[in-house]
C-alpha positions as CSV (number, residue, x, y, z in Angstrom):
1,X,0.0,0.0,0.0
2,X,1.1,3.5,-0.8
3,X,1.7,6.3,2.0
4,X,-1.0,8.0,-0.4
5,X,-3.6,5.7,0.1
6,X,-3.1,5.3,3.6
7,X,-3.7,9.4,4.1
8,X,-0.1,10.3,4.5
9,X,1.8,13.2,3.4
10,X,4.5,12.7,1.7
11,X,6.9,15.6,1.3
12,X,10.2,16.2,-0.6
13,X,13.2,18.2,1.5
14,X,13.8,21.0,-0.5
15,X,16.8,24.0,0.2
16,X,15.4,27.8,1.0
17,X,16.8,28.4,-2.4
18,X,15.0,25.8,-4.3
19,X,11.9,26.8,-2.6
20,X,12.1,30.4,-3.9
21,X,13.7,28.8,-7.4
22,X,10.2,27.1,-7.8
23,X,8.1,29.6,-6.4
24,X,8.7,32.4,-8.6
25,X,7.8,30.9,-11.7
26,X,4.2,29.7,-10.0
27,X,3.7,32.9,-9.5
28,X,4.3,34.5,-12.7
29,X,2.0,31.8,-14.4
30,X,-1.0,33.5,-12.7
31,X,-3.0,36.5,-13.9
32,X,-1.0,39.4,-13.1
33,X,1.8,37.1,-11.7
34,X,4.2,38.2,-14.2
35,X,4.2,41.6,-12.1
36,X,6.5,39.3,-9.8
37,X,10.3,40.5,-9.6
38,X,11.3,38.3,-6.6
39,X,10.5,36.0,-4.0
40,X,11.8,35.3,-0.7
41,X,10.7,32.3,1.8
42,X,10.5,33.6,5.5
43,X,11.0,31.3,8.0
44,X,8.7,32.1,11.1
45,X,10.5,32.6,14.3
46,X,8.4,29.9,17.0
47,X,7.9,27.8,14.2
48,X,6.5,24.9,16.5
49,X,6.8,21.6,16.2
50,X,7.5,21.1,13.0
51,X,9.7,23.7,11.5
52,X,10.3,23.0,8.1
53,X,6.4,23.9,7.6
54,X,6.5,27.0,8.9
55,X,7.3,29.7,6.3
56,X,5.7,31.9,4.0
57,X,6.8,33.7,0.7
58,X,7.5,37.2,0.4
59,X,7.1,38.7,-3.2
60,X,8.8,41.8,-4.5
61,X,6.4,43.3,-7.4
62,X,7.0,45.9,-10.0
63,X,4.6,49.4,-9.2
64,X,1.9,48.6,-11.2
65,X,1.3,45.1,-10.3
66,X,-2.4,44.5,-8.9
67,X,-1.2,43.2,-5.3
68,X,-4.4,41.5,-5.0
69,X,-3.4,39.4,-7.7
70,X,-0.3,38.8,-6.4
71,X,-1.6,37.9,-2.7
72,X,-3.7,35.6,-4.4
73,X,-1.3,34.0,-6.3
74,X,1.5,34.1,-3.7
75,X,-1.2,32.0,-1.3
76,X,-1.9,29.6,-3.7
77,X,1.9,28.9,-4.7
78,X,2.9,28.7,-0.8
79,X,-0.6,25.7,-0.6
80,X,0.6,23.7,-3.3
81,X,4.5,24.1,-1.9
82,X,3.3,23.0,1.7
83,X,1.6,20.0,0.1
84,X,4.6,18.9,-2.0
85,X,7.8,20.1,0.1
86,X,9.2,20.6,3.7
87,X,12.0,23.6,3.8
88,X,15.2,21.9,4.8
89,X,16.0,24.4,7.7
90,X,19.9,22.9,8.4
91,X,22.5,21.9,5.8
């Protein structure tokens, strides 16, 4: 049996770098995305119990993006990240 079919998560270990690396392209792929200069993954300071969850991305946008369109896209790319990777927090 698969850990998918038995309702586990399975998540890849992915670099800081490689996080923001994916995440910008995401981004840009959205409706107003391609506004996005940069992207930066935060780590939060208590992160908790598990760590390596614990982040958010913080995008750098030209002036005349529509920074609802960005929020929006910048939530959605940071979901589908959580569901597929785990920031690798020491290295």
């Amino acid at each position: 049996m698969q850990p998918s079919e038995l309702g586990v998560m399975v998540t890849s270990y992915v670099s800081k770098a490689k996080l923001e690396h994916l995440a910008l392209p995401q981004i840009r792929s959205f409706p107003g995305g391609e506004n996005a200069i940069s992207v930066e993954v935060e780590v939060e300071k208590d992160a908790g119990p598990s760590p390596g969850m614990n982040w958010r991305l913080l995008i750098t946008a030209s002036e005349n993006a529509d920074l609802d369109r960005i929020q929006y896209a910048a939530r959605t790319t940071t979901s589908r990240l959580k569901r597929r990777y785990t920031l690798q927090l020491f290295r």
